[in-house]
C-alpha positions as CSV (number, residue, x, y, z in Angstrom):
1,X,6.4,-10.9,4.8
2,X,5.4,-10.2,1.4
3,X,2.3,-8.5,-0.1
4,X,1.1,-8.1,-3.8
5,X,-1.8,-6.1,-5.4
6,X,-3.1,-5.7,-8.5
7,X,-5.6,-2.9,-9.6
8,X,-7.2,-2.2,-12.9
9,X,-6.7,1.7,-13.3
10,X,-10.2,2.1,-15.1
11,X,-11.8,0.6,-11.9
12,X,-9.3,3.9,-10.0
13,X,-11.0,6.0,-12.6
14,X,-14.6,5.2,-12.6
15,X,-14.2,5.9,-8.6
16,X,-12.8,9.3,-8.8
17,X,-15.0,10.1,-11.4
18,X,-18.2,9.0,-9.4
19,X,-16.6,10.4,-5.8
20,X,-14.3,13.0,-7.2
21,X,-11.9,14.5,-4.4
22,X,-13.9,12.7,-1.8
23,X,-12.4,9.1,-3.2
24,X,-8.7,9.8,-3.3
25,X,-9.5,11.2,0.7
26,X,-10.6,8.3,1.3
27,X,-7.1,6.3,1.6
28,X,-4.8,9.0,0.8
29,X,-3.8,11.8,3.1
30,X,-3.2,15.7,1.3
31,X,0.5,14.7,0.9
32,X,0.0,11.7,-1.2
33,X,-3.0,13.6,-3.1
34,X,-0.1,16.0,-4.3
35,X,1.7,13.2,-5.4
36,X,-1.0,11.3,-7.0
37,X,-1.2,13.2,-10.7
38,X,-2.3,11.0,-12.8
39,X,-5.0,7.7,-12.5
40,X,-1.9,5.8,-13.3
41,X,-0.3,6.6,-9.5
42,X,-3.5,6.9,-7.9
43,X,-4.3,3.1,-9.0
44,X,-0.7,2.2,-8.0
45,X,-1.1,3.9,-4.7
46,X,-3.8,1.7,-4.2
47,X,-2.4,-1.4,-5.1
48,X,0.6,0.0,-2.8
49,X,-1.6,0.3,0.6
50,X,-3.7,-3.4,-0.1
51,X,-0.4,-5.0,-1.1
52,X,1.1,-3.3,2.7
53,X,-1.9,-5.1,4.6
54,X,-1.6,-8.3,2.9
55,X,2.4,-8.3,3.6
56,X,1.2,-7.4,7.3
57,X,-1.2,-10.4,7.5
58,X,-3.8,-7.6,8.6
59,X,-6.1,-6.7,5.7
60,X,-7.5,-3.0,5.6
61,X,-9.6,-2.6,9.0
62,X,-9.9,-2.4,12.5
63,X,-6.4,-2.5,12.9
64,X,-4.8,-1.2,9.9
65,X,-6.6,1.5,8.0
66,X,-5.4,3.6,5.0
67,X,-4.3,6.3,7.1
68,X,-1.6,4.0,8.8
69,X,0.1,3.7,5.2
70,X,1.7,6.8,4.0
71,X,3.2,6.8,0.3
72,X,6.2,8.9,-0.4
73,X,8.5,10.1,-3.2
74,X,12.5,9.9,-2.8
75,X,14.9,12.9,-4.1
76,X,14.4,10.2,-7.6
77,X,11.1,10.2,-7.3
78,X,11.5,6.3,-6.2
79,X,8.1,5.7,-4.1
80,X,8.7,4.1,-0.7
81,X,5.9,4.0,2.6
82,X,5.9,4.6,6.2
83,X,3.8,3.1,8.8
84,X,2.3,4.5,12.0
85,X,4.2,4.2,14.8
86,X,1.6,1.7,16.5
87,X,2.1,-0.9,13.7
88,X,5.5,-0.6,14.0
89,X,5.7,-1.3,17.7
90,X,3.3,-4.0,17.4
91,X,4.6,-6.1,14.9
92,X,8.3,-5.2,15.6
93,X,8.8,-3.5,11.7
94,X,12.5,-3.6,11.2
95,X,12.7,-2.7,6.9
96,X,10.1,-2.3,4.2
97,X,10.5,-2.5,0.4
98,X,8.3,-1.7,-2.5
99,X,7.9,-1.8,-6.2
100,X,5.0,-0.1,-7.6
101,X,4.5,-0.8,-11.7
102,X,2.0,-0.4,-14.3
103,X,1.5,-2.7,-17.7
104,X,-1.3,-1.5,-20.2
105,X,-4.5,-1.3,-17.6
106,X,-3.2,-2.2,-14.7
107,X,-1.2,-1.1,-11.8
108,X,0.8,-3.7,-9.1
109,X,2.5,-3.2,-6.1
110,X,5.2,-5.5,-4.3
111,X,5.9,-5.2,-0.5
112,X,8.2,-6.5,1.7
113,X,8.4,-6.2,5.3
114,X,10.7,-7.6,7.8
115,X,9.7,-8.0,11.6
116,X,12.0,-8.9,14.2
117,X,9.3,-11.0,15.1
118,X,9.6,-14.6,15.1
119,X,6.4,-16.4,13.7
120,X,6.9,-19.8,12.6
121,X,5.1,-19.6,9.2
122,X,5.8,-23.2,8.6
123,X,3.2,-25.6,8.8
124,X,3.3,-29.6,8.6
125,X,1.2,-31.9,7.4
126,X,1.0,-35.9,7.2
């Protein structure tokens, strides 16, 4: 499953500035808000956690919210996420990737997930 996001990091901007401290709590827990130092992340973060529902076929809601996305930093400062345990179990999660960039304005995120689930994704037509 793959999922890709694109955020314009003005758009990140003009919703801290108007929310301050309350808008980065909204998706991000205090661990990633200690990461997040610079509108640049913060809009890649974003794109990161929309790009992790769409790869899950879920969409941010009822049953995957911000808070079951957690962003992380390797020992090379490589981001990577985790999931909560009750996604994992539900759609069998087996190995996630991502690649977070930024170009000019904008910030984009690429996810890939692998389930051991076995969903036939093909569809025929006549």
């Amino acid at each position: 499953m793959i999922g890709i996001d694109l955020v314009k990091i003005s758009r990140i901007e003009k919703f801290y500035e108007r929310f301050g401290d309350k808008a980065l709590k909204r998706f991000l827990d205090s661990s990633e808000i200690k990461l997040a130092k610079s509108a640049n992340t913060i809009a890649g973060f974003w794109a990161t956690k929309e790009a992790v529902a769409k790869a899950l076929g879920l969409g941010i809601g009822l049953k995957c919210s911000f808070q079951d996305i957690k962003i992380h930093k390797d020992a090379n400062n490589a981001p990577y996420f985790t999931l909560s345990k009750n996604l994992i179990e539900e759609l069998n999660i087996t190995d996630t990737s991502l690649s977070i960039t930024h170009e000019d304005e904008y910030a984009i995120a690429v996810v890939a997930i692998e389930s051991s689930c076995k969903k036939n994704r093909i569809l025929y037509h006549n």
